[in-house]
C-alpha positions as CSV (number, residue, x, y, z in Angstrom):
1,X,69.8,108.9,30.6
2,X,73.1,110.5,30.3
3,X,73.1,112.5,26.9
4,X,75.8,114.1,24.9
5,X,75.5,117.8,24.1
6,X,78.2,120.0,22.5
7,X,78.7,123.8,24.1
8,X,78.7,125.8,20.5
9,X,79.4,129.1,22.5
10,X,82.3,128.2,24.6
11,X,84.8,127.6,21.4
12,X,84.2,127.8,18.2
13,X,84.4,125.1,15.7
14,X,86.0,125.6,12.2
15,X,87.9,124.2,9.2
16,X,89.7,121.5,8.5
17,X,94.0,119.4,7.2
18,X,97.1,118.2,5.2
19,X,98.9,116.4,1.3
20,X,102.3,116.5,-0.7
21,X,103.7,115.6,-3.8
22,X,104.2,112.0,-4.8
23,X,105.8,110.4,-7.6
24,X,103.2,109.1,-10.2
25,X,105.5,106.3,-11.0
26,X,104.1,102.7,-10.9
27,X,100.9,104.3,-9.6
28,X,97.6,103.0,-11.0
29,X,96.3,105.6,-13.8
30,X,93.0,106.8,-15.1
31,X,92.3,108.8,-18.3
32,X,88.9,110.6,-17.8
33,X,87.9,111.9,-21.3
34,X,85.5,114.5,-21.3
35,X,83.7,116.7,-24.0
36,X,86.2,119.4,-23.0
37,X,89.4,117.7,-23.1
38,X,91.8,114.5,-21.0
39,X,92.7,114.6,-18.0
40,X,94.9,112.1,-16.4
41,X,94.4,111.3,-13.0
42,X,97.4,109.0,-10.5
43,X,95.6,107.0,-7.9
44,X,97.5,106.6,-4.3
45,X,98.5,103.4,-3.2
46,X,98.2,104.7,0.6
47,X,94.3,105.0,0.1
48,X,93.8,101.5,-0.9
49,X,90.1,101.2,-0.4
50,X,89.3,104.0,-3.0
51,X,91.9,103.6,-5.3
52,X,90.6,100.2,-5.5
53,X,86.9,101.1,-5.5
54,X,87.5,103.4,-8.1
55,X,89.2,101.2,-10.1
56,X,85.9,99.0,-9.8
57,X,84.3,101.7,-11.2
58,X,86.2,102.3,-14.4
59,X,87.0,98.8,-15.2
60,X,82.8,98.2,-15.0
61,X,82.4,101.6,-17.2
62,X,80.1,102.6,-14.3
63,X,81.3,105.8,-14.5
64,X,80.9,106.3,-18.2
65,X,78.1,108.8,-19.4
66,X,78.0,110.0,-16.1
67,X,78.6,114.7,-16.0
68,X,80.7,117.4,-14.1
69,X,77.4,118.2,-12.9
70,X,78.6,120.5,-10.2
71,X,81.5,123.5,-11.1
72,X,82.7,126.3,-8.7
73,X,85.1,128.0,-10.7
74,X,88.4,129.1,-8.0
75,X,87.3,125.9,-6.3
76,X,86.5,122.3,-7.7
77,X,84.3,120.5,-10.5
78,X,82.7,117.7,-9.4
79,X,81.4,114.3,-11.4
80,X,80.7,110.5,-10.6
81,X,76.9,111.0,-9.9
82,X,75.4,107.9,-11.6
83,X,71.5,109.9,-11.9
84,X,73.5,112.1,-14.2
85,X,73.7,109.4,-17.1
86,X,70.1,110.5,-18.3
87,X,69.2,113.5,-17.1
88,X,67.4,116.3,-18.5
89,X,68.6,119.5,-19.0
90,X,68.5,121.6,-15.4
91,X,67.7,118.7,-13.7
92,X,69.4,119.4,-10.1
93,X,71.9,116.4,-9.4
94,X,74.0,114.9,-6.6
95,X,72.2,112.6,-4.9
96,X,73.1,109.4,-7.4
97,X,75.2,106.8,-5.4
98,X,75.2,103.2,-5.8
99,X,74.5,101.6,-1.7
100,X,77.5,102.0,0.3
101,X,80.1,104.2,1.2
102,X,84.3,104.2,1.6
103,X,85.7,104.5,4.8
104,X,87.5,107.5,5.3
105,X,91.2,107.0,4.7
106,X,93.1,110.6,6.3
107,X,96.5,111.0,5.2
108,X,98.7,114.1,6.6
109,X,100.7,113.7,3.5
110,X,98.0,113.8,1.0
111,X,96.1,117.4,0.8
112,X,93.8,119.2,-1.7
113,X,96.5,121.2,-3.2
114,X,95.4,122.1,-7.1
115,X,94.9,119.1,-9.5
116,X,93.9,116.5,-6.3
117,X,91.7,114.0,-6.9
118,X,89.1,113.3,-3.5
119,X,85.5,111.5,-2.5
120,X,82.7,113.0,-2.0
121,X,80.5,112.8,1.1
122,X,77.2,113.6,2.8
123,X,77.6,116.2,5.6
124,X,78.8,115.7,8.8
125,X,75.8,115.8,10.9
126,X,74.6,112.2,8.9
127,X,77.9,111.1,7.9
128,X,80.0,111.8,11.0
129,X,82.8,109.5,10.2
130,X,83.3,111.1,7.3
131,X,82.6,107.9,4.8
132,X,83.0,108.7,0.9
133,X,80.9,108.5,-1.8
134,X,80.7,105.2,-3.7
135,X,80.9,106.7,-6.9
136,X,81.2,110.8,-6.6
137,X,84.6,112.8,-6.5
138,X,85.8,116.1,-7.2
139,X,88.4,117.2,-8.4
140,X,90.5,120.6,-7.0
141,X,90.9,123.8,-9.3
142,X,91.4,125.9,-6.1
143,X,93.0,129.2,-6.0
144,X,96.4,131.0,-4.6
145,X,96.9,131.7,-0.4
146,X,99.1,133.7,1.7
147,X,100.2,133.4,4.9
148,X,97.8,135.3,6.6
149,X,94.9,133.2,5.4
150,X,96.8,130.0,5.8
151,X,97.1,131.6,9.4
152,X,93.4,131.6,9.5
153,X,92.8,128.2,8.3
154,X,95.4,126.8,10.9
155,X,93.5,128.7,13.9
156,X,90.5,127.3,12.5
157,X,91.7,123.9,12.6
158,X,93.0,124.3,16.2
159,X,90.1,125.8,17.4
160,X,87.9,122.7,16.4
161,X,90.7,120.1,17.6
162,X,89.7,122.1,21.1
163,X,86.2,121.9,20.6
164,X,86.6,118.4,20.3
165,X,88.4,117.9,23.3
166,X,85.8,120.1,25.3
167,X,82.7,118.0,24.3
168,X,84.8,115.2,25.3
169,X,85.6,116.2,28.6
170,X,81.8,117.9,29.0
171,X,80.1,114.9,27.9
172,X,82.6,112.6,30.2
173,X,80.1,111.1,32.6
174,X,82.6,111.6,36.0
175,X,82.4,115.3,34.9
176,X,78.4,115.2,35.6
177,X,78.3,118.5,37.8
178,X,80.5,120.3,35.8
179,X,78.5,119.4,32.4
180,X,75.0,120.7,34.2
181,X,76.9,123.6,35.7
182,X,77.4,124.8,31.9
183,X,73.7,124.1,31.6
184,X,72.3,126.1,34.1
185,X,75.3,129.3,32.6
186,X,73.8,128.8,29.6
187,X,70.5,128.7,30.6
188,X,71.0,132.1,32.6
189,X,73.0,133.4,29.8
190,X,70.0,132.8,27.2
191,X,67.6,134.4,29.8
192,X,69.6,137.5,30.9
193,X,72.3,138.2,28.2
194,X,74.8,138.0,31.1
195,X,77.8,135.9,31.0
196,X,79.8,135.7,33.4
197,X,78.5,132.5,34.4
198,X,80.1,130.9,31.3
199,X,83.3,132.9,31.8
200,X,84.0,131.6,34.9
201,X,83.5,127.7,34.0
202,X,85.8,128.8,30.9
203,X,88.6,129.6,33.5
204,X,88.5,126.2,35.3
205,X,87.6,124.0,32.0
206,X,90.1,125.5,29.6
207,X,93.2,125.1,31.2
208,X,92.4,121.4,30.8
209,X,91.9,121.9,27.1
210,X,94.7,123.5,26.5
211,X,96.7,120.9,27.9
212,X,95.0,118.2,26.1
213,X,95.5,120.2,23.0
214,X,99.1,120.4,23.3
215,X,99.6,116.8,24.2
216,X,97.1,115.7,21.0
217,X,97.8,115.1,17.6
218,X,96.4,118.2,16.4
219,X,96.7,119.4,12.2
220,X,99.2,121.2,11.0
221,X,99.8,123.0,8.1
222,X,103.1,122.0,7.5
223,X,106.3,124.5,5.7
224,X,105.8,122.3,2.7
225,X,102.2,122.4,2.4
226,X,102.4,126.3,2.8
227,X,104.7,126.5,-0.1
228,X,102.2,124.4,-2.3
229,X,99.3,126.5,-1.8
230,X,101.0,129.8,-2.2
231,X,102.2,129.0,-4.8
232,X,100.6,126.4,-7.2
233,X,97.0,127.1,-5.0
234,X,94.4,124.5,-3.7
235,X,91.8,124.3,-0.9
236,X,93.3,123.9,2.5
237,X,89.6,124.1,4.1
238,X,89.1,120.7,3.0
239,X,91.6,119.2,4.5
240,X,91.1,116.5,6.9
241,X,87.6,116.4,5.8
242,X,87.6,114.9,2.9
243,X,90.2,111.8,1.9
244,X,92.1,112.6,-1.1
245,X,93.2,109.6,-3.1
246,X,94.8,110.7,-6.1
247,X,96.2,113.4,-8.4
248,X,95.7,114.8,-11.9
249,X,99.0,114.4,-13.4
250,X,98.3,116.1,-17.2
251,X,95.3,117.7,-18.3
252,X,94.8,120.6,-15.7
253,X,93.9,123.1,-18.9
254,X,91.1,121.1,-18.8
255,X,89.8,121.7,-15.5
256,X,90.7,124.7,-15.6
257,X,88.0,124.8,-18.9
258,X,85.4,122.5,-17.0
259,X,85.6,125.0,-14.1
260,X,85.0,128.0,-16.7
261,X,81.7,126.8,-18.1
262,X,78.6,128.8,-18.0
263,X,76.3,127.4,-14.5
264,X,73.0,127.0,-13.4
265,X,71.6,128.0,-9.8
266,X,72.6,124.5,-9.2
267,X,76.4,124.8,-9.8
268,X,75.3,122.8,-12.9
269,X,76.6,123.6,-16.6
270,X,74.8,124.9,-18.4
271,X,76.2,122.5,-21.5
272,X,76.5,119.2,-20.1
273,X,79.8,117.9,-19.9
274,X,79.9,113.9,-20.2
275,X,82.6,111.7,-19.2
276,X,84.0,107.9,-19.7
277,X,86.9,106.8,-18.2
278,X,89.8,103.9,-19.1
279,X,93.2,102.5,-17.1
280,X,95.7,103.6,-18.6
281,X,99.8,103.0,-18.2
């Protein structure tokens, strides 16, 4: 039986893309009140699916009760875990969901610049299309870039575009000998430390991946979206991973505080920090 494998040594995979700004106007609105202040969140109306779902979710005060039970100050604070209604102190928490999952809805315009609102997920490796949480999201504190790590990130995200296309073309089935010729390199390579085997398929394979590459629809981290995180901060890394479906539009003093508390070795606060939630105009 034919199986697919992925060639972790030829290229190596890395982070992910994209967002802007958007006018809050005749958006849906959601006023999460928390122990430590408001916040005020805009849904977008180009993720449909969970600015609905979460809509669901406040209008059935499933959400209220619930904790930030997981802070990374510099990063994001993260809430919407329904097992965290009850639980006791330094209980570990993040595994509450309610039996299904969003489809992933990627928007280049919508990024995880500071204040945006995303899902959730389970990792790749069980989740591989990337499906949000029914109920969990975080919320982005981030921190400042500059252009040589923005550089970084964008060579990250080409590099895995490429590894992408290489499993493709490796695991095409009319490229048979070619896929078992980087079977028996790596074999050798794994038994004698010597590589010139893999160097020499890379200099018949990547030629086609570089031309794939610059035909694709590759991420880009666009002027605009450099601008935003040099300047008001977020966390690029995310991007493309992880949809982003809305934007806290007052109240970022209070993440800011959420993302200050005291945690656990679980990214937990120490002093819990409950929420409810209401629409709001």
């Amino acid at each position: 039986m034919f199986k697919r494998i992925i060639f972790p040594f030829l290229l190596i995979a890395s982070l992910p893309v994209l967002t802007s700004y958007m006018s809050a106007d005749n958006r849906s609105k959601v006023l999460i009140h928390t122990d430590l202040g408001d916040i005020k969140i805009v849904l977008y109306d180009e993720t449909p699916k969970h600015r609905d779902n979460f809509l669901k979710l406040v209008q059935n005060h499933t959400l209220d009760s619930t904790l930030f039970h997981r802070v990374i100050q510099g990063f994001m604070i993260q809430g919407g875990d329904v097992d965290s209604k009850h639980a006791k102190p330094g209980v570990g928490l993040g595994n509450g969901e309610l039996g299904y999952t969003i489809p992933a809805e990627f928007n280049p315009s919508l990024y995880h610049k500071r204040g945006a609102l995303a899902g959730a997920r389970q990792s790749d490796n069980v989740n591989p299309n990337r499906e949000s949480s029914s109920c969990q999201f975080y919320i982005v504190q981030g921190r400042v870039y500059n252009d040589s790590l923005l550089n970084g990130i964008q060579a990250g995200m080409d590099q895995q575009a490429k590894q992408q296309i290489f499993t493709k073309i490796i695991n095409d089935p009319a490229n048979i000998n070619l896929r078992e010729a980087f079977i028996r390199a790596q074999q050798r390579y794994q038994a004698l430390a010597n590589g010139d085997s893999l160097n020499y398929l890379s200099t018949i394979i990547n030629p086609q991946i570089e031309g794939e590459f610059a035909k694709s629809n590759h991420r880009i981290i666009t002027e605009e979206q450099r601008n935003v995180y040099k300047t008001i901060g977020g966390a690029p890394h995310l991007d493309g991973g992880y949809t982003v479906f809305g934007e806290v539009v007052s109240g970022l003093e209070t993440v800011d505080k959420i993302a200050a508390q005291q945690v656990d070795g679980n990214a937990r606060p120490v002093v819990d920090i409950h929420v409810t939630m209401k629409v709001v105009k």
